[in-house]
Steps between C-alpha positions, in 0.01 A plus 500: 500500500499806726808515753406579849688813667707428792417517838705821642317434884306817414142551393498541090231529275224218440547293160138527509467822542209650320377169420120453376477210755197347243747497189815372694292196626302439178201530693198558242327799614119663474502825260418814732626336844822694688816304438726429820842691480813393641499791707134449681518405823181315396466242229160411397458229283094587432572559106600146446293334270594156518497505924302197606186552681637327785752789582341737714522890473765465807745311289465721232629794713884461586594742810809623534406795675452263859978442466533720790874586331502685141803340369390163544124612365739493163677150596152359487340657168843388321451137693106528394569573168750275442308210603190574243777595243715194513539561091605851507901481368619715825370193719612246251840646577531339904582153493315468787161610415166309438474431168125435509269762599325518779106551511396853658320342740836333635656806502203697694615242751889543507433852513304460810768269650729734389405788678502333858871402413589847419294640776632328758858584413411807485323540837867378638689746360645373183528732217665278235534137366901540555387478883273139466617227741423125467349586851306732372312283258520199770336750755208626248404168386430410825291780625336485183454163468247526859126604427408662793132664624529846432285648798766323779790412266475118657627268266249280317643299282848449269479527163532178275810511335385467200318843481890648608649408216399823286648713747823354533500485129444869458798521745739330350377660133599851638855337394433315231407787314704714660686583159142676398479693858556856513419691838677233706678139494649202724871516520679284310489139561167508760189321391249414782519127613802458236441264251223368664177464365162649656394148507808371749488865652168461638507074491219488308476136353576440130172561257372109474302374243191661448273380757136527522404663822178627459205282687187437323160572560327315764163355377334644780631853377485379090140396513295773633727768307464356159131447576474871595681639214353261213131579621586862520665528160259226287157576653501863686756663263261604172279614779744693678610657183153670411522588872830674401372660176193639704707645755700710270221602330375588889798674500503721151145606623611626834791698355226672264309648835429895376304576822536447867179489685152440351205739579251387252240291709330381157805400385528306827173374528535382151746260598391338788179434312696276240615344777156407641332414142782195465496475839882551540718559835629834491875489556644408795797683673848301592553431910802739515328795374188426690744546763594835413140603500485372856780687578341818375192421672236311356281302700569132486133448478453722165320308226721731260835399683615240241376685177716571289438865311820462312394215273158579500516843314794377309236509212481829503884598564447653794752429794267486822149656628457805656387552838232703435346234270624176721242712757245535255522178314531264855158353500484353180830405528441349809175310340695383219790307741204355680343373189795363298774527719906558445748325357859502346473637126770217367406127399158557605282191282853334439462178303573160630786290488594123699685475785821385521444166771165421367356682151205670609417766354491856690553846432827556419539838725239656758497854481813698557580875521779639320821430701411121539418464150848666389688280748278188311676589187885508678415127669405370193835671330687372778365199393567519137920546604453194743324299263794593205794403727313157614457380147781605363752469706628845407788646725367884694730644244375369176125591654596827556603554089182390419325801309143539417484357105735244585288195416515393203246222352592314183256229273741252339410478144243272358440325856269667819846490745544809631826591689481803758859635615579808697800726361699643775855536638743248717723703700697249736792428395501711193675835425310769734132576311477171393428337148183436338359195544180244463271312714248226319206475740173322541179671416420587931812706493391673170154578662677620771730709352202617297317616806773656684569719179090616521570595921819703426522911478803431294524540092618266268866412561497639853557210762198265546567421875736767597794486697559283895694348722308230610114449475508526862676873484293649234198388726314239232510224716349719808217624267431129367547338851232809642235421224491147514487468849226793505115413487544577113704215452319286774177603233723281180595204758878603522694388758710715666901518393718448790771783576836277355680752275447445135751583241546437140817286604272256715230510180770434270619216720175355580445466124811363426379199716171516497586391083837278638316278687091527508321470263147471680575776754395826552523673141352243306223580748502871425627528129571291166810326695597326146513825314725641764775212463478587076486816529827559730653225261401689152617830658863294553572353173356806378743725702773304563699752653207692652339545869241216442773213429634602795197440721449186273862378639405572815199295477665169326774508764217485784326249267814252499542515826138448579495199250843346689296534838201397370676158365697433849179508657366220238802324603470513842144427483612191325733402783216518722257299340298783315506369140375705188233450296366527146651368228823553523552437826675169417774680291551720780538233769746305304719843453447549930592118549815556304625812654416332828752269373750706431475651834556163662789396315660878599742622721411775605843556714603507896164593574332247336180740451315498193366903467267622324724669299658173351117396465471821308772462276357124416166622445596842276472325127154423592371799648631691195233306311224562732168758450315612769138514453198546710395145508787232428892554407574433158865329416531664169792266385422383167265692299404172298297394794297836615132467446507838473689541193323210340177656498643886408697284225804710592757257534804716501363748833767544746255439790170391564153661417363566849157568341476175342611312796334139589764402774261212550582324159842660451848265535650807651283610764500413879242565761627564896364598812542864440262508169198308712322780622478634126368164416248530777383796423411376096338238662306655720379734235401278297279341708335792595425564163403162423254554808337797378140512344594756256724286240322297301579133492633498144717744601703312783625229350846691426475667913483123577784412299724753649393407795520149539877589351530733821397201711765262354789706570411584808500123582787477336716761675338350845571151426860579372557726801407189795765288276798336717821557360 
């Protein structure tokens, strides 16, 4: 192990000195791009192959340049590298030091906080570490610790203390690796705060256990979003692709223009008389350039103000039309607006598609000129990265690694499943790029992935959706919130999205519950809401370790706690007279009547309160066993008896077969209050189909059955819910 030199209170040469700052931090790097040197006052980190998209071009670049105080400028490369190097044998060598690294974008951080500590000190005349006072670092942490407005220097606001803890960290690091510190040092026996850690330092409370903070969804925010996005991706999206493909091509042509003005009246004439023969509008120019025109002049009352020369001679790859021959050619051009008219060259005849609120069929785009057909395409690949992190679940960071090719679609042998799963990375919590890693999805996200590769500029293996903060930063949200709410998406019967911000934290909440705890609600509306529960699941036993059994976790634990709540509310429906129904309601009651028992003969202490978390307790065995479905909860507690199994034949199944449920004949099924609308609405279905003229009578003797069964449990669940205790 390399020996550190002793510290002689005078500047010596760097142990990194000359260091390929790349190599020294095992930092795989891109063939061709400048390596950082220990010496640079700037390190950028842009040659880094295994960065994560989430690290912006600003963490990549390390400034030293902005210590006002040259000598320290080298206390903070040998601190910088230290930190990314934790396994190099010179840093190995202090006691002291981290032994794990930390991530460059940590580091962009301390380096920041750094400089404001070593900045300030030096602003106040101190030239060396020797000099540091516990009032020093007592006095800094509170100025800094104050965000003040910078046009008045009022203070705003103070800091939470939890964001202070980096900075006294990098403090108090200046002498923990003080053995590795060159240009200057803390005399012997100072450290910042002591023994203290940043945590006490800045009273920060101790990290709890991971706690859930994120709110879901609303459904007055979840419903018209997923509505927007679904419609845009599954019905406009093949549209908007050949919109795509014929704007390029738009594109190509206008990049092959040879000539700038046409002269050639013939060739002129020529044109508007194709035109006229299929009776075509000639092409009509966008609002902000008939404003130019305006500006130059025209007369708002010209027939030729909105004509648009560009596109119509881009036939003949010529740019615009030259004054003498505008002159010359006016009247007919005049006579041909008057007879067919002007309008925008894209999505003219566009083919129909349903609305969203009501399926009638309408064209799926009026007429659009070029910028509002590009910004078409964005909304709907806005929609595409929405859509993905709904359904998925999928953290900002694992969207971001998505690259165009990642979806890969596999036929199990011998049998018509097909799996779909999308090949990425998971960077939190894993060393800095992240590992590879798998998510098995259900065939909407693969047609969405699918789609968002066809409205992408960028090759295969480039990333699909790029990189962003939030979906509110990078502006999709704006874009999807404009369209909808525009005439456009008035046109498809889309309701507007309110303004609430929407994240991929609140979508990957939302769906975590939205699978805990309803069944019937808003994406079983929108989307295969089965398929989603096995896909998550297949993706977690088939990845135990990877990002998907994570959000599958995440999920259960919001699923048993849904399933306790669920089953105190039974129970206290039950105290109050509101019995189950269905056919195992009578198992259920006698379980209720004998924790009810148990709650009478308890003492529950000096208070002599019963709470509802001693009811919860009571009542946990049984919600363990509980399934939630749409219309009845099913008390999977011996498979033996689960009508389900019976008729699948699958007797060993560690849960019930939702898709072969009959909770009206199964032992293990109960009927409550909260199912009765579902009921209500199967019944009133059914007799609207038993109503209509257009089923022949043969044909409703099953529609009769189901609904008389409809009927009965309805009755049921009334009758049982009127019961006295």
């Amino acid at each position: 192990m390399t020996l550190l030199p002793e510290w002689s209170g005078r500047p010596s040469r760097s142990v990194f000195s000359g260091a390929d700052v790349a190599a020294t931090a095992r930092l795989a790097w891109r063939a061709g791009c400048p390596r950082p040197r220990f010496e640079d006052e700037v390190w950028s980190l842009a040659g880094w192959t295994d960065a994560p998209a989430q690290m912006t071009p600003a963490e990549k670049t390390w400034r030293f340049d902005r210590i006002a105080y040259p000598a320290w400028r080298v206390v903070a490369k040998e601190l910088a590298l230290a930190w990314v190097a934790s396994r190099d044998e010179r840093v190995l060598a202090l006691p002291q030091a981290r032994r794990i690294p930390r991530h460059p974008r940590t580091i962009h951080a301390r380096i920041y906080h750094l400089t404001f500590w070593l900045n300030w000190l030096h602003r106040r005349g101190v030239r060396t570490f020797a000099a540091v006072t516990q009032d020093h670092c007592e006095a800094f942490l509170q100025e800094y610790g104050v965000v003040r407005d910078r046009a008045t220097g009022a203070a705003v606001r103070n800091k939470a203390a939890s964001s202070l803890r980096s900075v006294v960290s990098a403090m108090q690091e200046i002498t923990d690796y003080g053995g590795l510190l060159s240009a200057d040092r803390h005399r012997d026996g100072f450290r910042p705060w002591g023994k203290r850690s940043p945590r006490e330092v800045v009273g920060a409370p101790a990290r709890p256990q991971a706690v859930i903070k994120t709110a879901p969804l609303g459904d007055d925010v979840l419903d018209p979003l997923l509505t927007a996005c679904l419609h845009l991706v599954d019905v406009l999206g093949p549209h908007v692709v050949e919109l795509r493909t014929a704007l390029h091509a738009e594109r190509r042509a206008r990049e092959q223009i040879t000539s700038r003005n046409l002269h050639d009246a013939g060739v002129l004439g020529a044109l508007v008389d194709e035109h006229l023969a299929h009776g075509r509008p000639l092409p009509r120019l966008e609002s902000w350039v008939v404003s130019k025109r305006l500006r130059r002049g025209w007369d708002p009352k010209d027939p030729l103000l909105h004509v648009n020369f560009q596109d119509l001679l881009r036939p003949t790859r010529h740019r615009d039309i030259g004054k003498a021959l505008l002159v010359k050619a006016r009247p007919a051009l005049e006579a041909a607006v008057a007879e067919v008219g002007t309008e925008y060259l894209w999505c003219r005849d566009a083919p129909e598609v349903p609305r969203a609120d009501n399926g009638e069929l309408i064209a799926w785009s009026l007429p659009l000129a070029h910028f509002p057909a590009a910004s078409l395409i964005r909304v709907v690949a806005h929609a595409c990265l929405v859509a993905t992190s709904a359904l998925t679940g999928m953290r900002s960071s694992e969207l971001m690694e998505l690259t165009v090719g990642c979806l890969r679609t596999d036929m199990e042998n011998g049998t018509d499943l097909v799996r779909h799963r999308l090949v990425g990375k998971v960077v939190k919590g894993r060393r800095w790029g992240g590992e590879p890693d798998e998510w098995v999805v259900i065939e909407e996200v693969a047609r969405i992935v699918a789609l968002a590769g066809q409205l992408t500029d960028a090759g295969l293996g480039q990333r699909l959706f790029g990189g962003f903060r939030t979906f509110e930063s990078r502006g999709a949200m704006n874009w999807l919130r404009q369209w909808v709410a525009s005439p456009a998406g008035a046109r498809h019967g889309l309701k507007p999205i309110p303004d609430d911000p929407v994240h991929p934290r609140s979508l990957r909440r939302t769906l975590s519950l939205e699978m805990a705890a309803r069944p019937g609600g808003l994406f079983a509306a929108k989307v295969h809401f089965k398929h989603l529960r096995v896909a998550t699941t297949e993706g977690y036993t088939a990845r135990p370790g990877g990002a998907q059994a994570v959000f599958h976790q995440e999920w259960k634990t919001a699923e048993d706690t849904e399933k306790r709540a669920r089953t105190v509310e039974a129970f206290h429906q039950f105290q109050q007279g509101q019995l189950p129904a269905g056919p195992g309601a009578d198992v259920l009651l006698t379980f209720f009547r004998s924790v009810e028992e148990e709650l009478e003969d308890h003492e529950p202490g000096p208070a002599k309160v019963v709470t509802d978390r001693q009811i919860e307790l009571l009542l946990k065995q049984k919600a363990s066993v509980l399934h939630l479905a749409a219309a009845n909860y099913c008390w999977f507690e011996d498979p033996a008896k689960a009508l389900c199994l019976k008729l699948a034949g699958a007797k060993g199944a560690a849960g019930p077969l939702s898709g072969l449920c009959d909770s009206a004949r199964c032992p293990q099924a109960t009927h409550h209050l909260v199912h009765r609308p579902v009921w209500q609405a199967a019944a009133d279905n059914g007799a609207v189909l038993l109503a209509s003229p257009r089923v022949p009578a043969g044909e409703k003797k099953r529609p009769q059955t189901e609904h008389e069964r409809s009927m009965r449990v309805l009755e049921e669940i009334d009758k049982a819910a009127g019961k006295a205790g």
